[in-house]
FITI-833063 format. One record per residue (C-alpha): residue number from 1; residue in three letters; y, x, z. Coordinates in steps of 0.001 Angstrom, whole numbers. Layout:
BEGIN
<node><nr>NUM</nr><rest>ALA</rest><north>Y</north><east>X</east><up>Z</up></node>
...
***
This chain:
BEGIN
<node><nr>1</nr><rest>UNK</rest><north>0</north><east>0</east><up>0</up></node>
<node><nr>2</nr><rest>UNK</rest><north>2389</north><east>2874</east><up>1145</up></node>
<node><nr>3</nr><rest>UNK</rest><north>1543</north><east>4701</east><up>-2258</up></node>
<node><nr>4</nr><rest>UNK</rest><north>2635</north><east>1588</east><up>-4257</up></node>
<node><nr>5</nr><rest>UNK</rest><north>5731</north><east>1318</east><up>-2758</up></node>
<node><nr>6</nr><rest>UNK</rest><north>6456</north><east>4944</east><up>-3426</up></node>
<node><nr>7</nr><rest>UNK</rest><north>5738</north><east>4537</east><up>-7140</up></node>
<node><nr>8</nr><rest>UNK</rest><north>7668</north><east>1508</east><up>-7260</up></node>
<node><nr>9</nr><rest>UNK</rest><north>10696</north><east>3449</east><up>-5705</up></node>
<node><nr>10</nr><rest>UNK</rest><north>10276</north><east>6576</east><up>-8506</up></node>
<node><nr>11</nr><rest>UNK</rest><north>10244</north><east>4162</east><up>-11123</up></node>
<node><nr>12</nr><rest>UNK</rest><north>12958</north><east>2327</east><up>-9822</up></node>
<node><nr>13</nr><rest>UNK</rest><north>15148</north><east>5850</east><up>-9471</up></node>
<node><nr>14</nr><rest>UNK</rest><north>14077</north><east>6988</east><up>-12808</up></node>
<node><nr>15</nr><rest>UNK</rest><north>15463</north><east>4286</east><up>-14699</up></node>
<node><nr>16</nr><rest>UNK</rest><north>18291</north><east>3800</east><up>-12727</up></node>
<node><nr>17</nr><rest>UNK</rest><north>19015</north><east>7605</east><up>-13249</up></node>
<node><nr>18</nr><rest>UNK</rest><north>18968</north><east>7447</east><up>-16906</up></node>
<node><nr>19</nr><rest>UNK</rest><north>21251</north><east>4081</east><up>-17567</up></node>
<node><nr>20</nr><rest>UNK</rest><north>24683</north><east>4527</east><up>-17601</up></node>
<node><nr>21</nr><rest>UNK</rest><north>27086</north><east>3424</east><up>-14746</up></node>
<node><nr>22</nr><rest>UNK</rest><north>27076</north><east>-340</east><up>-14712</up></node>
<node><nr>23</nr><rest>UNK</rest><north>30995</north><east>-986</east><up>-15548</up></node>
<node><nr>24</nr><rest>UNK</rest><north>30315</north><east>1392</east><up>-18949</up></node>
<node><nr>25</nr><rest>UNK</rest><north>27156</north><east>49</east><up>-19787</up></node>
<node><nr>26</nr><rest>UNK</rest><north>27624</north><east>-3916</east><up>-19534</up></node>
<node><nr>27</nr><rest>UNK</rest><north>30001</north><east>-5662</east><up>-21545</up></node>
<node><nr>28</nr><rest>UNK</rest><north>32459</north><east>-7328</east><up>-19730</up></node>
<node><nr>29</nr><rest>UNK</rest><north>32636</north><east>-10901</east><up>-20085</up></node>
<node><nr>30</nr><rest>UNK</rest><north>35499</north><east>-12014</east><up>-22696</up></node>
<node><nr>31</nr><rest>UNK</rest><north>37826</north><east>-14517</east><up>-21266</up></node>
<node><nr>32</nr><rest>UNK</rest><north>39240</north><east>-17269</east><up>-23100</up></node>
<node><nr>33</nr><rest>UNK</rest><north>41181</north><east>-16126</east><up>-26203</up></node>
<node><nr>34</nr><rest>UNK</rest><north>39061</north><east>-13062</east><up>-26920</up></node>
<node><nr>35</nr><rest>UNK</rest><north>40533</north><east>-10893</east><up>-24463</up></node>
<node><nr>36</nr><rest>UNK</rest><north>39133</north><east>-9059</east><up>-21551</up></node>
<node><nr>37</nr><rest>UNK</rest><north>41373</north><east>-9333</east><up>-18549</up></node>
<node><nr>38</nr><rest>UNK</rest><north>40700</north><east>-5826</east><up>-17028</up></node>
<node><nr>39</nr><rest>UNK</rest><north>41053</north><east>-4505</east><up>-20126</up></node>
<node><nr>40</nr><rest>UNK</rest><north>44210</north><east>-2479</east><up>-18589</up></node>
<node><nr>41</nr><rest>UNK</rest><north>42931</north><east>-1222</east><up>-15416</up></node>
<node><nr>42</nr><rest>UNK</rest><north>40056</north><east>50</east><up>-17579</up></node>
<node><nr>43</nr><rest>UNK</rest><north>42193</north><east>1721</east><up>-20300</up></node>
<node><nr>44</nr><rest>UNK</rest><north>44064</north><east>3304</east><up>-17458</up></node>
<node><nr>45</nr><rest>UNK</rest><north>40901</north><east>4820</east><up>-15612</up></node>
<node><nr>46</nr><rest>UNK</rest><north>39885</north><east>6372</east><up>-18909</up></node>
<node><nr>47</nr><rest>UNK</rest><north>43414</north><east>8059</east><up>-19580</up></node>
<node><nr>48</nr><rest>UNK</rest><north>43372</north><east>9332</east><up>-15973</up></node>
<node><nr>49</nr><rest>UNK</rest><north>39508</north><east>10168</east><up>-16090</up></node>
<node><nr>50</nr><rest>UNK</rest><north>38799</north><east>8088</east><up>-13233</up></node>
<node><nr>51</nr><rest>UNK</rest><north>35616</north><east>6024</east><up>-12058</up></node>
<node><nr>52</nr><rest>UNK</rest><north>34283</north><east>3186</east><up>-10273</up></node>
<node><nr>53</nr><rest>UNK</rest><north>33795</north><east>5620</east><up>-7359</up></node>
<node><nr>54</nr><rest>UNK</rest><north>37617</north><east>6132</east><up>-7378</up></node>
<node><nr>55</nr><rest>UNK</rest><north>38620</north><east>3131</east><up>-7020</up></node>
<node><nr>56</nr><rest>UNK</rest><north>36259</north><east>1922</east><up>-4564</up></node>
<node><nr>57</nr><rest>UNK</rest><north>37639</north><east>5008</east><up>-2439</up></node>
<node><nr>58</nr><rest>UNK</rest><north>41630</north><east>4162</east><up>-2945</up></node>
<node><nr>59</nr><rest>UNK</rest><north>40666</north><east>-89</east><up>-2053</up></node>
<node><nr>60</nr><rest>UNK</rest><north>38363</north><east>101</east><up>937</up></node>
<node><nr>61</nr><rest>UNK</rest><north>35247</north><east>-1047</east><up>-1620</up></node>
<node><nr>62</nr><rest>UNK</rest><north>31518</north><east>-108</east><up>-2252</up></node>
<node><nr>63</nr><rest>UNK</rest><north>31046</north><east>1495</east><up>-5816</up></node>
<node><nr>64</nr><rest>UNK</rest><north>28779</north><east>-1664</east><up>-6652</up></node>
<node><nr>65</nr><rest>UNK</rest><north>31916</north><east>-4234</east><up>-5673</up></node>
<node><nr>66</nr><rest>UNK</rest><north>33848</north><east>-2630</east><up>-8228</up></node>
<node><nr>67</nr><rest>UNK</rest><north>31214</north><east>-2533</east><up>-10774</up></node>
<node><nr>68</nr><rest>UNK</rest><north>30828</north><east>-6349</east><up>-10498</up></node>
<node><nr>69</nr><rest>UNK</rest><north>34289</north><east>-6689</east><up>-10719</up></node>
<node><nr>70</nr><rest>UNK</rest><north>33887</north><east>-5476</east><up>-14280</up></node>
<node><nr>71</nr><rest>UNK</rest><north>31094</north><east>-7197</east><up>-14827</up></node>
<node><nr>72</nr><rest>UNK</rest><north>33102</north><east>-10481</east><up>-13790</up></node>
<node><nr>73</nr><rest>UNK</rest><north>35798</north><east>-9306</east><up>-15332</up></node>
<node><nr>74</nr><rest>UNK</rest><north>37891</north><east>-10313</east><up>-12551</up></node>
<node><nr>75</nr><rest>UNK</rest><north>39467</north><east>-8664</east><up>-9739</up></node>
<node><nr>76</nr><rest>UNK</rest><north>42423</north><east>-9525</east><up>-6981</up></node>
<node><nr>77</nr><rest>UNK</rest><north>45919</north><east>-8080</east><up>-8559</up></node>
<node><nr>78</nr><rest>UNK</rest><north>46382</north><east>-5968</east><up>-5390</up></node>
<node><nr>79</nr><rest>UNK</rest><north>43716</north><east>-4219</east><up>-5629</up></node>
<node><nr>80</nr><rest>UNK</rest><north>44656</north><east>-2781</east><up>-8850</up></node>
<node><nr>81</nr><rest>UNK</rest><north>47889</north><east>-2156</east><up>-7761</up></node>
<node><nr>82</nr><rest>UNK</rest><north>46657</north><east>-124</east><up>-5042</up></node>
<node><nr>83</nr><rest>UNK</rest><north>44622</north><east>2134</east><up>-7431</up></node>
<node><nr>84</nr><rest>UNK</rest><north>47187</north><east>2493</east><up>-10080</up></node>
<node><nr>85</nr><rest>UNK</rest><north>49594</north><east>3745</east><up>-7677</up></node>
<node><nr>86</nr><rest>UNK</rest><north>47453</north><east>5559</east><up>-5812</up></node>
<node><nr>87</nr><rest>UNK</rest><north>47222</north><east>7627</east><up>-9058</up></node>
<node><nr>88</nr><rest>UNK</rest><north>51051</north><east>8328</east><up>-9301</up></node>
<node><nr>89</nr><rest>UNK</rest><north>51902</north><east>5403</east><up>-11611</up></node>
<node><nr>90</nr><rest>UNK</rest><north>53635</north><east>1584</east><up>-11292</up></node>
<node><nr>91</nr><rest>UNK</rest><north>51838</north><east>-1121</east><up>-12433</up></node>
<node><nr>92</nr><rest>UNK</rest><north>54689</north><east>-4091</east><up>-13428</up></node>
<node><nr>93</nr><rest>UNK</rest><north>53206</north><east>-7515</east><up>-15053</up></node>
<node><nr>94</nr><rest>UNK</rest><north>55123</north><east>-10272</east><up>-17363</up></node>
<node><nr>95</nr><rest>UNK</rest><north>54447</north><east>-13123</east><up>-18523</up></node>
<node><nr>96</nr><rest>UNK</rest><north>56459</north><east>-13396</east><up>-22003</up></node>
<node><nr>97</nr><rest>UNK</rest><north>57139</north><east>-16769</east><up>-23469</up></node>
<node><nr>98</nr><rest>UNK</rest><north>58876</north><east>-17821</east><up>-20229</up></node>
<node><nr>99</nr><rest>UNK</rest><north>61621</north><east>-20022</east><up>-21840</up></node>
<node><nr>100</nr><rest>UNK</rest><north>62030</north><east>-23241</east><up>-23328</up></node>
<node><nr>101</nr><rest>UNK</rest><north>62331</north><east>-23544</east><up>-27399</up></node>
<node><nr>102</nr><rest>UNK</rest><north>63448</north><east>-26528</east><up>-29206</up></node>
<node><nr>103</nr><rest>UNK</rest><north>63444</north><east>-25934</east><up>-32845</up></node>
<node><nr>104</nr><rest>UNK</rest><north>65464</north><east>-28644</east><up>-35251</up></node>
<node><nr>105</nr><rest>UNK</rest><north>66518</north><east>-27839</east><up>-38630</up></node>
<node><nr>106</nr><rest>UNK</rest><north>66053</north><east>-24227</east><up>-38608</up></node>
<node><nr>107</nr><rest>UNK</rest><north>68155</north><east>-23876</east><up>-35447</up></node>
<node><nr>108</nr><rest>UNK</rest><north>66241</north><east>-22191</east><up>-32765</up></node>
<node><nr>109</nr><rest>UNK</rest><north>67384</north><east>-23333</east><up>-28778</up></node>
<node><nr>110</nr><rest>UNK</rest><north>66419</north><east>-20953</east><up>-26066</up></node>
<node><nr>111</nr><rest>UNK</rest><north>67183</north><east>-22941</east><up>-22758</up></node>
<node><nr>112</nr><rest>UNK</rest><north>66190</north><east>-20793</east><up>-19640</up></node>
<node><nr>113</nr><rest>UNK</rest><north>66088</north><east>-22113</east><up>-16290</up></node>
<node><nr>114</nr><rest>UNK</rest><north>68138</north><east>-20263</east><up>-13476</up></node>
<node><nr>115</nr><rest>UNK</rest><north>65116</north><east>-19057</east><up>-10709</up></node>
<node><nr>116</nr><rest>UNK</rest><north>66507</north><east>-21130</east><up>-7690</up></node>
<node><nr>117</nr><rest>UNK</rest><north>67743</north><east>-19106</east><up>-4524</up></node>
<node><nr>118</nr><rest>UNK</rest><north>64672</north><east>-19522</east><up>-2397</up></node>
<node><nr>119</nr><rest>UNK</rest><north>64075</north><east>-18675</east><up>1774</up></node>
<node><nr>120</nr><rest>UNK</rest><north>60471</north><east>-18001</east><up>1003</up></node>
<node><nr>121</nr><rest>UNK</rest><north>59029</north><east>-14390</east><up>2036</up></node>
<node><nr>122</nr><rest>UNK</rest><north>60079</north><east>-12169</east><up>-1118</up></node>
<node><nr>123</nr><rest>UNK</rest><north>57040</north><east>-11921</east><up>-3268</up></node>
<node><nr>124</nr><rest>UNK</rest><north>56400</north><east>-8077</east><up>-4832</up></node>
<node><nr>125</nr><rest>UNK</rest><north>53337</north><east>-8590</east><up>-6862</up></node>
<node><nr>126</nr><rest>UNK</rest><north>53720</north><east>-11755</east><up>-8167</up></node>
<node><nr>127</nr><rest>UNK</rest><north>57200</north><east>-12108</east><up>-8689</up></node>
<node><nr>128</nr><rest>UNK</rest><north>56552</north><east>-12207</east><up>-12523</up></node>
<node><nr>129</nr><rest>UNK</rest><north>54866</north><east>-15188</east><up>-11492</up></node>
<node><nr>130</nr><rest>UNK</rest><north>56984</north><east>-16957</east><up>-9307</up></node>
<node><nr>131</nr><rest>UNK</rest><north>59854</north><east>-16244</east><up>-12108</up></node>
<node><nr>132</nr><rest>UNK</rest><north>58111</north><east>-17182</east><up>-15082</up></node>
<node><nr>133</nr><rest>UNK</rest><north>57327</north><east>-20807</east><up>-12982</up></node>
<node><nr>134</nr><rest>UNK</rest><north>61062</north><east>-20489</east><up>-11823</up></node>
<node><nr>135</nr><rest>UNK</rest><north>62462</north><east>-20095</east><up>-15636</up></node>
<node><nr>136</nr><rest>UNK</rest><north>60277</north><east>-22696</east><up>-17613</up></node>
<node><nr>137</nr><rest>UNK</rest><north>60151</north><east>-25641</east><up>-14313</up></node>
<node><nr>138</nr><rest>UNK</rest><north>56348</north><east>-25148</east><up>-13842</up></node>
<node><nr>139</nr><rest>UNK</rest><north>55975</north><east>-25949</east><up>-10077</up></node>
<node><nr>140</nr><rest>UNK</rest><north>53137</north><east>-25297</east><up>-7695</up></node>
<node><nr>141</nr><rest>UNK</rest><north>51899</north><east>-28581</east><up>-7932</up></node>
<node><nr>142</nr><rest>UNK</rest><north>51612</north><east>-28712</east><up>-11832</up></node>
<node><nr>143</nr><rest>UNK</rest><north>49547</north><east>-25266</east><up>-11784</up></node>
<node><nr>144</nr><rest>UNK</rest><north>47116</north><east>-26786</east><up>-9098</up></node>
<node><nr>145</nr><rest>UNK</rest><north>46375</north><east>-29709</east><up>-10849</up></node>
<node><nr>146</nr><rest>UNK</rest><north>45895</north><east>-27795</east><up>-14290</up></node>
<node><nr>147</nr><rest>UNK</rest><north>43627</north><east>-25038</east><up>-12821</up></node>
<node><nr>148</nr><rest>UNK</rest><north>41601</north><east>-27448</east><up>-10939</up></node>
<node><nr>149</nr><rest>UNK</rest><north>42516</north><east>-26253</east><up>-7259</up></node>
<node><nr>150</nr><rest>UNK</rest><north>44056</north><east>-27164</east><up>-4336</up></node>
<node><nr>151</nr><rest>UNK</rest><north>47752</north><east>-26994</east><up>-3752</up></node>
<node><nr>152</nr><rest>UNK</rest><north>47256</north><east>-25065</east><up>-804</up></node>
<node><nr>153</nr><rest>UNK</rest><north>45489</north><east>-22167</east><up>-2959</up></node>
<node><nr>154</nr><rest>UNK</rest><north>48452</north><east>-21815</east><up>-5020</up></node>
<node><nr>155</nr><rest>UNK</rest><north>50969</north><east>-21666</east><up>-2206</up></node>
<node><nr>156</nr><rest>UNK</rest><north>48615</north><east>-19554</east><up>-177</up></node>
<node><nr>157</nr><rest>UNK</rest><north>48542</north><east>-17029</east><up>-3442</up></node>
<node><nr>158</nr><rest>UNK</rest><north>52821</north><east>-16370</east><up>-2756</up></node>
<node><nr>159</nr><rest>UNK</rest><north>52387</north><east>-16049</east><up>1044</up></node>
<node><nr>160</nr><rest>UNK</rest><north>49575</north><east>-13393</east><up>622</up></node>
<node><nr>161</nr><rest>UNK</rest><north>51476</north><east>-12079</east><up>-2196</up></node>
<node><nr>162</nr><rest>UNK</rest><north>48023</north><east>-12003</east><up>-4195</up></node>
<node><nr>163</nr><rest>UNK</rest><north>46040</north><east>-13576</east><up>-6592</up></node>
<node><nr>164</nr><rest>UNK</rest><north>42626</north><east>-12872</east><up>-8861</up></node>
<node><nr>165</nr><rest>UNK</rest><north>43715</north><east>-11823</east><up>-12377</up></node>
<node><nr>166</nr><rest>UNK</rest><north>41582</north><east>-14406</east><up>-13737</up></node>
<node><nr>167</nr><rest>UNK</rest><north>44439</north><east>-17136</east><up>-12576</up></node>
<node><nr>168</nr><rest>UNK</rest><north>46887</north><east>-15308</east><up>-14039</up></node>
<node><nr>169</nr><rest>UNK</rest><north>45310</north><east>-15552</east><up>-17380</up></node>
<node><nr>170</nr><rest>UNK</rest><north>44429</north><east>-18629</east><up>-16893</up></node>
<node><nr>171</nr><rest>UNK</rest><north>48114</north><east>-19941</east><up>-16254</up></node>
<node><nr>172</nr><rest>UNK</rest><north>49437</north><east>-18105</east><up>-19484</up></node>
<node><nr>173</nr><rest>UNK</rest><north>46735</north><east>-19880</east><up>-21268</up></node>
<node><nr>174</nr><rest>UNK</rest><north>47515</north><east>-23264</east><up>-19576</up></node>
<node><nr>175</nr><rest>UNK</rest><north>51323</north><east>-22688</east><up>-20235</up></node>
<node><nr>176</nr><rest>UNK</rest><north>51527</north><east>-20617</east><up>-23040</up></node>
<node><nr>177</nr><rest>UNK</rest><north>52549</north><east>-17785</east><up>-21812</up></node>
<node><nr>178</nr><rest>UNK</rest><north>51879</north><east>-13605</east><up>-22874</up></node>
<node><nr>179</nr><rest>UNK</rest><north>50503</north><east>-11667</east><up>-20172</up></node>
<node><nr>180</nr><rest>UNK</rest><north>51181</north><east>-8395</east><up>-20270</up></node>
<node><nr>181</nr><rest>UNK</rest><north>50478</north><east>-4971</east><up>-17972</up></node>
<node><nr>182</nr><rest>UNK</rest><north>52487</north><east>-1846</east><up>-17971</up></node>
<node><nr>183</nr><rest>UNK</rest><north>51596</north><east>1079</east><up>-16535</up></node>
<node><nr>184</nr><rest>UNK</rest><north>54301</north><east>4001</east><up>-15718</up></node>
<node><nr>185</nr><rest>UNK</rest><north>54731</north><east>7246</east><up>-14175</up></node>
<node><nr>186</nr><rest>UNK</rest><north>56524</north><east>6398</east><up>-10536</up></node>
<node><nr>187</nr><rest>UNK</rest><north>60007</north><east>7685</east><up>-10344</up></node>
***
């Protein structure tokens, strides 16, 4: 019995040993529109050179967390954040699109909304957020009922200052909005 187990174990560490790390090998799952969504912290830990092991370091993770975070293709905003900076460099993300356009006889109208004055906690991460919803009228409400989730979630998301990047995508799809990531050197 104790010999089985043993060969079960060398088999299992031989072909674990010659597959590649899980978050190369499997393909990420494509969100809707074609488009992975950590398609940007990947890009960025392949210009740096690093790996799952790095980030699971900087965030407080196991190796295999992060690895199923690419294999969900989902992750919470500040953890990326924390590894991107970590590295020397800002991570800032917009949501383009964040304006209403009428268009009548050729004559394009850009009307966009002031972001009220507002005695909530400031926001860091997701203040693209909170101004893109600001600018275009979307309120709290309207983006729980569209993504299926409680009102609660959605206001909990600015008090934490946090949110999986999955909702973000899913709000620019919703509302027709761009998402987009940029990564700089910090000043």
């Amino acid at each position: 019995y104790l010999q089985k187990i043993a060969q079960t174990r060398i088999t299992l560490q031989s072909s674990a040993m010659s597959r590649k790390p899980i978050a190369v090998q499997a393909a990420s799952p494509i969100a809707e529109g074609g488009r992975r969504r950590l398609q940007f912290l990947s890009s960025f830990m392949s210009t740096v050179g690093g790996s799952g092991a790095d980030v699971a370091r900087v965030v407080g993770k196991t190796r295999a967390c992060v690895s199923n975070w690419f294999r969900a293709d989902d992750t919470r905003l500040s953890y990326c954040y924390d590894y991107i900076s970590s590295k020397g460099y800002c991570l800032e993300v917009s949501m383009e699109g964040m304006e209403t356009v009428y268009e009548d006889d050729g004559v394009s109208i850009i009307i966009e909304k002031r972001t009220p004055a507002s005695g909530e906690r400031e926001c860091v991460r997701l203040a693209f957020l909170k101004e893109a919803m600001a600018r275009t009228g979307i309120t709290k409400r309207a983006v729980a009922d569209k993504l299926g989730v409680e009102y609660n979630t959605v206001r909990n998301w600015f008090i934490v200052d946090d949110v999986y990047v999955s909702y973000i995508f899913g709000i620019a799809d919703i509302f027709g909005f761009r998402v987009c990531f940029r990564i700089r050197p910090q000043d």
